[in-house]
LOLUMDREN-982550 format. One record per residue: residue in one letter; x, y negated, z of N, C-alpha, C in turn. Coordinates in pm, 1 decimal, always signed. Each point is the difference from the previous one (the first is absolute). Layout:
<kolpas>
r	n_c1	n_c2	n_c3	ca_c1	ca_c2	ca_c3	c_c1	c_c2	c_c3
a	X	Y	Z	X	Y	Z	X	Y	Z;
...
</kolpas>
This chain:
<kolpas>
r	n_c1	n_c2	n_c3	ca_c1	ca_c2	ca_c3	c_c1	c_c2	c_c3
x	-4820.4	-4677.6	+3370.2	-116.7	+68.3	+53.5	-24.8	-55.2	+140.1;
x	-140.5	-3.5	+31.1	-25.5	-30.2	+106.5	+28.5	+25.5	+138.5;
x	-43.3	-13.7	+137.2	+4.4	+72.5	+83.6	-100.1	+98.9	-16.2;
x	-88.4	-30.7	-7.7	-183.4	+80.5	-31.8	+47.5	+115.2	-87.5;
x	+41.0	-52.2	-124.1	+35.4	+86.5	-120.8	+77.1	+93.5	+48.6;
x	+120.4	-28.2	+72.4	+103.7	+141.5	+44.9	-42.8	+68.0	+126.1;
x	-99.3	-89.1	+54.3	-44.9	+142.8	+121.7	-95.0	+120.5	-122.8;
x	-103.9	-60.7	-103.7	-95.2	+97.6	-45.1	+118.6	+72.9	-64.2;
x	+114.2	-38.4	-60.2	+117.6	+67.6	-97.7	+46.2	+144.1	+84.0;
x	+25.0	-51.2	+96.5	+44.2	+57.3	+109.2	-130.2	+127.1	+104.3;
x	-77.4	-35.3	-9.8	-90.3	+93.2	+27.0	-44.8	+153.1	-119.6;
x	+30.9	-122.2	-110.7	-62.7	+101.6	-95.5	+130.8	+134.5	-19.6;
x	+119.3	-80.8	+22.8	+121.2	+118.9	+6.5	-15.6	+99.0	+141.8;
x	-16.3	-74.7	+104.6	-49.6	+115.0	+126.2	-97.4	+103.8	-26.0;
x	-128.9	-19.4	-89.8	-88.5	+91.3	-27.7	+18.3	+77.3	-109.7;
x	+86.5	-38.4	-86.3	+82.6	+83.6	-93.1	+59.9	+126.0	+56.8;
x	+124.1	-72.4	+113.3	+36.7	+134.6	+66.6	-41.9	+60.4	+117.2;
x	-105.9	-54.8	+23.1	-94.3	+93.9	+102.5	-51.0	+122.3	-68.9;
x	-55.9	-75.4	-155.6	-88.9	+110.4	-82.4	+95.7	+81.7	-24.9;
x	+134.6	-46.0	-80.9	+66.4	+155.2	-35.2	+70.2	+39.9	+113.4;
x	-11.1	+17.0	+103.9	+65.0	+96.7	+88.9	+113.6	-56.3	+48.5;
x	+54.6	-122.9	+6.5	+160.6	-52.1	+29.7	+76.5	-37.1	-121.1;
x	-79.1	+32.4	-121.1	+83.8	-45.3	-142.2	-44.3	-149.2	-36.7;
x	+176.9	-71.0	+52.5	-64.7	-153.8	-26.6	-29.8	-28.9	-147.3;
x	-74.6	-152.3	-43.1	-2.6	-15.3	-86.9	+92.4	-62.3	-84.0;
x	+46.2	+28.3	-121.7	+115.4	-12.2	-87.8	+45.0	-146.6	-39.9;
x	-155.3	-41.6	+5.8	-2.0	-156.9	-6.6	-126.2	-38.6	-9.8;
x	+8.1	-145.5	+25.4	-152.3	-2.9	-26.4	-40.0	-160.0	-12.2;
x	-93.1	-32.1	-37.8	+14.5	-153.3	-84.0	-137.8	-9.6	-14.6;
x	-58.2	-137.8	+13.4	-120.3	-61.9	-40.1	-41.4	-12.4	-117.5;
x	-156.4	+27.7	-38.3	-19.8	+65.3	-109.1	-135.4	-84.5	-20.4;
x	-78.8	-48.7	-131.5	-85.2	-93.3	-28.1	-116.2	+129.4	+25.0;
x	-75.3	+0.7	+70.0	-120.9	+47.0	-26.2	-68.6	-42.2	-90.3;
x	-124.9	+83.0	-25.4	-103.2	-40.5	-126.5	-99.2	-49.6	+134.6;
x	-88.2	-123.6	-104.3	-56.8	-48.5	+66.7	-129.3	+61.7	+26.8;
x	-132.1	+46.1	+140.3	-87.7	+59.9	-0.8	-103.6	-37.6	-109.5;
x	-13.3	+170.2	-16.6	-87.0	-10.1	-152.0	-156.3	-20.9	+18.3;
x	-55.0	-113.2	-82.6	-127.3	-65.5	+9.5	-129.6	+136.1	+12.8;
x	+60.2	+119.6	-114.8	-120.1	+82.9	-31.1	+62.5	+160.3	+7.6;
x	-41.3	+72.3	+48.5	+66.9	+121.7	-34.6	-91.3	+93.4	-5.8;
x	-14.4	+136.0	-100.7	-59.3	+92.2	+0.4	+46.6	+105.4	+24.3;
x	-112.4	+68.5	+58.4	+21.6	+123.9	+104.8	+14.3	+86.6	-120.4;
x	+89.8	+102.0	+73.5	+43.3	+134.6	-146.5	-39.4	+109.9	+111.5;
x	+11.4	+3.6	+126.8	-68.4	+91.5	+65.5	+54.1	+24.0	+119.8;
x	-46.6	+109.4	+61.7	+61.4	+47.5	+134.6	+163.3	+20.6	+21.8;
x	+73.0	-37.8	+97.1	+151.4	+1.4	-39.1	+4.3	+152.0	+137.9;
x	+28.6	+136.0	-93.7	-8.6	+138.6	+123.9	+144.9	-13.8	+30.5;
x	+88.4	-27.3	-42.0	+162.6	+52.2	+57.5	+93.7	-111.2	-95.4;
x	+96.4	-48.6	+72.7	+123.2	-61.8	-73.3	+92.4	+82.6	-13.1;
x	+95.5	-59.3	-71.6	+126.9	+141.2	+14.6	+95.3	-121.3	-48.9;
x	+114.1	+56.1	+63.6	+159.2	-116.0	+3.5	+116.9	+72.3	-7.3;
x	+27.5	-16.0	-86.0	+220.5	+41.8	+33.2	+68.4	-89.2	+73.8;
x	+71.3	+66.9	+79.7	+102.0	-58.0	+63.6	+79.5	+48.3	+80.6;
x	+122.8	-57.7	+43.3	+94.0	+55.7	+131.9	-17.6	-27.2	+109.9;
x	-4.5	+127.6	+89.6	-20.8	-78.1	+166.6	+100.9	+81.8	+69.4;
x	+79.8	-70.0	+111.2	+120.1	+61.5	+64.2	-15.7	+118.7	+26.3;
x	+65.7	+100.1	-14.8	-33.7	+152.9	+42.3	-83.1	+78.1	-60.5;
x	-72.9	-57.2	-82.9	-71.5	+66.0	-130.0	+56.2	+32.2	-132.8;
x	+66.0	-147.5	-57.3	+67.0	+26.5	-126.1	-133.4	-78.2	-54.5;
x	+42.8	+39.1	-145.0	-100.3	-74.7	-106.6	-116.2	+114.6	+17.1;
x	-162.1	-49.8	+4.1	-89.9	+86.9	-4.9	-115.2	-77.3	-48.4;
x	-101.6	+77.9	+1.1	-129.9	-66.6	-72.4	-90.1	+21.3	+91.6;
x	-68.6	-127.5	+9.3	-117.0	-5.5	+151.4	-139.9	+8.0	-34.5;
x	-98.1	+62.9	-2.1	-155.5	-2.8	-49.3	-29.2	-45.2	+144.0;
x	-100.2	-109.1	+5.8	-129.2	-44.0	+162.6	-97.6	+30.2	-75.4;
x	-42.5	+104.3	+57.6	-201.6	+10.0	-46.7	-111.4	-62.9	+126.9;
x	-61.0	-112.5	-109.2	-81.7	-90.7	+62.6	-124.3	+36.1	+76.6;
x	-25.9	-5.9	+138.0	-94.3	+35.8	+33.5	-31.7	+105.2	+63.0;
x	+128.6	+98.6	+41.6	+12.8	+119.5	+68.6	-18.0	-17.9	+111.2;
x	-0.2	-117.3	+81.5	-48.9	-22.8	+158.0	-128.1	-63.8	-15.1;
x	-94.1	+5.5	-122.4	-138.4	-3.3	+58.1	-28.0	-141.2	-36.0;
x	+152.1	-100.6	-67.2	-21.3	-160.8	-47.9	-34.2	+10.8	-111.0;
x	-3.6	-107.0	-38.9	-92.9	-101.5	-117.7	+120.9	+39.6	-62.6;
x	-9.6	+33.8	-165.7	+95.7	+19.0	-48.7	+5.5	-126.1	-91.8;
x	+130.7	-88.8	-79.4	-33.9	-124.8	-69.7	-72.9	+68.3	-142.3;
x	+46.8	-155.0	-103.0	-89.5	+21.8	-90.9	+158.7	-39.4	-143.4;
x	+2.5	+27.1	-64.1	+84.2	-45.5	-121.5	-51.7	-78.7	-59.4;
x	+64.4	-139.2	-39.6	-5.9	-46.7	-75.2	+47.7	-97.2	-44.5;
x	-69.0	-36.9	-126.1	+102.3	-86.2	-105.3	-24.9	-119.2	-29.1;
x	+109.8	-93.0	-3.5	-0.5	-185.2	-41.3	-17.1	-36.5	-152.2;
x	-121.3	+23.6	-40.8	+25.4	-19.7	-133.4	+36.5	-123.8	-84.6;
x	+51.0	-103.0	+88.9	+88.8	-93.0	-82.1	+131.2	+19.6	+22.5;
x	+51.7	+94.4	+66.4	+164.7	+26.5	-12.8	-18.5	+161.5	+28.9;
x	-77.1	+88.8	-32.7	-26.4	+135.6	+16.5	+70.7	+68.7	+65.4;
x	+31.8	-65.8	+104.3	+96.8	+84.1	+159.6	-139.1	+67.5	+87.7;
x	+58.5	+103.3	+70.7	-89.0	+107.5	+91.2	+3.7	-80.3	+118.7;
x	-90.5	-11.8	+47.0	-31.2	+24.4	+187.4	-83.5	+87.0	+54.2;
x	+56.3	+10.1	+94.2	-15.7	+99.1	+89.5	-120.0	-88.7	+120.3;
x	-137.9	+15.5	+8.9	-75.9	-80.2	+11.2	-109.6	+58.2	+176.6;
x	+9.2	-30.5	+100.7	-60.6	+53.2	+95.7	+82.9	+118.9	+78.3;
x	-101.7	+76.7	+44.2	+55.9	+123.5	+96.0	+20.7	+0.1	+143.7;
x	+2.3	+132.3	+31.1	+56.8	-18.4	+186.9	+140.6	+58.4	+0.5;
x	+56.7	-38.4	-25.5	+191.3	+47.8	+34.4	+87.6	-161.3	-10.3;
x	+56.2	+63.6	+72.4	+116.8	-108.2	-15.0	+118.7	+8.3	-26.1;
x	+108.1	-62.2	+15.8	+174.1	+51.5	-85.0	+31.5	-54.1	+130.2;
x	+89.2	+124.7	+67.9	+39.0	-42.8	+71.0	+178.5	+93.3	-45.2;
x	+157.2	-49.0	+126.5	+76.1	+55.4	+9.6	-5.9	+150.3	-38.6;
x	-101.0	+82.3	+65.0	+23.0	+67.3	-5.3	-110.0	+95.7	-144.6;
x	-66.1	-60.0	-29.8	-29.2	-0.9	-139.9	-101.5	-43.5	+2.5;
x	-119.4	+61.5	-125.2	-126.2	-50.5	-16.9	-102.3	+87.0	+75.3;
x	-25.8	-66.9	+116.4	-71.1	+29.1	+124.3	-175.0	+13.4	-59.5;
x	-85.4	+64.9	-21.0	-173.7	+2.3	+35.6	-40.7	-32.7	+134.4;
</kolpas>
């Protein structure tokens, strides 16, 4: 692996355990992305995500973000219909440490 390659390797594990609270990550390894999809159709407004997971001092719990509660652009869902994976398409929030910020 590169130099380039193990700083992004290495970042992506810092924001791992920023997000869960001090719980490092278990491991973690480079992974082929899909390549950006030529065409995608909209399935609709995306109002709230929801996630399982562990964060230090929480335990295992389940997280709902409802999109658009500070007044942002909420995204849009949708789908790659030559490999029929979801994206998550637009919006005003961002992912940050400390979660999914509006």
């Amino acid at each position: 692996m590169n130099g380039a390659a193990a700083n992004r390797l290495e970042k992506a594990e810092d924001f791992y355990q920023a997000f869960h609270w001090g719980h490092p990550a278990k491991s973690s390894r480079r992974v082929k992305v899909p390549k950006t999809p030529r065409t995608l159709v909209d399935l609709g407004r995306l109002d709230a995500v929801e996630y399982s997971t562990s964060k230090k001092g929480d335990g295992p719990s389940t997280y709902r973000h409802k999109f658009g509660e500070e007044g942002g652009r909420r995204p849009r869902l949708a789908v790659d219909v030559e490999s029929q994976r979801l994206h998550v398409v637009g919006g005003d929030y961002t992912v940050e440490p400390r979660g999914i910020v509006d």
